[in-house]
C-alpha positions as CSV (number, residue, x, y, z in Angstrom):
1,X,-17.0,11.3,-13.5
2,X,-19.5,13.6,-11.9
3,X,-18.7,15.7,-14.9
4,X,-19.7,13.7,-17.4
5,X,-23.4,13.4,-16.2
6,X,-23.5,17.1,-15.8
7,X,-22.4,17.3,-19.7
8,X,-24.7,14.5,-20.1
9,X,-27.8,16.2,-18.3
10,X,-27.1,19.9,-20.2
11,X,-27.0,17.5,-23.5
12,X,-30.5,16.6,-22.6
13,X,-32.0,19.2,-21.9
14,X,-30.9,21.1,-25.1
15,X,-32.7,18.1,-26.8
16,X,-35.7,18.8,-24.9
17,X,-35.4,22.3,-25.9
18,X,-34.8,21.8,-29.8
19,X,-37.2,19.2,-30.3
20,X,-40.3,21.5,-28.6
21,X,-40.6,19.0,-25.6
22,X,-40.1,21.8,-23.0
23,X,-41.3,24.9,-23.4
24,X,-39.5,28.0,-23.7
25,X,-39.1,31.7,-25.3
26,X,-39.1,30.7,-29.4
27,X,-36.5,33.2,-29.5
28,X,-34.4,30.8,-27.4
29,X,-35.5,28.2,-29.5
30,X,-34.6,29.7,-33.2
31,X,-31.2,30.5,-31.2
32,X,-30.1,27.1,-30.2
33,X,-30.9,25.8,-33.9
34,X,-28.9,28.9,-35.6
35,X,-26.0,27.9,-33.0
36,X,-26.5,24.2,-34.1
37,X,-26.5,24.7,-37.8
38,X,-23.3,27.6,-37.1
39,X,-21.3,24.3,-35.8
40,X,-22.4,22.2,-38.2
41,X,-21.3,24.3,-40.9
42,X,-18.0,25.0,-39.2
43,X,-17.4,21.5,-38.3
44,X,-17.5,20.6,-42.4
45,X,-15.6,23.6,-43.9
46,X,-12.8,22.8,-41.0
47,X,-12.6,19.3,-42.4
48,X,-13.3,20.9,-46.3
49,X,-9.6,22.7,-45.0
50,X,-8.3,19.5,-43.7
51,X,-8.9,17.6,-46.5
52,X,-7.4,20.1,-48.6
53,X,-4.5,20.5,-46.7
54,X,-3.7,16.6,-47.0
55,X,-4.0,16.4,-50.3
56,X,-1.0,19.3,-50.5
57,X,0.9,17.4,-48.3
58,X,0.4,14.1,-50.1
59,X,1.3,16.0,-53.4
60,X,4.0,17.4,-52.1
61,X,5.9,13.9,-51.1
62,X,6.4,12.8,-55.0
């Protein structure tokens, strides 16, 4: 459970960070966003290659 707060708390902060609320290097800053916008962009083509992977599979059952 303790976990979970930690994950929470680090969560937080990098909020703090990428909205400008606490200050740090810019570098820092510009690096969390790329990092953001990297997942973000990985997160859609994986489900791009899911989705295309279903509709083989449902194709593939007539």
């Amino acid at each position: 459970m303790m976990a979970l707060v930690w994950l929470i708390d680090i969560l937080v902060i990098g909020v703090k960070i990428l909205g400008g609320r606490t200050k740090v290097n810019p570098v820092l800053r510009y690096g969390l966003w790329v990092a953001v916008l990297s997942v973000l962009v990985a997160g859609f083509a994986v489900l791009g290659l899911l989705l295309v992977l279903l509709q083989r599979y449902l194709e593939g059952l007539d």
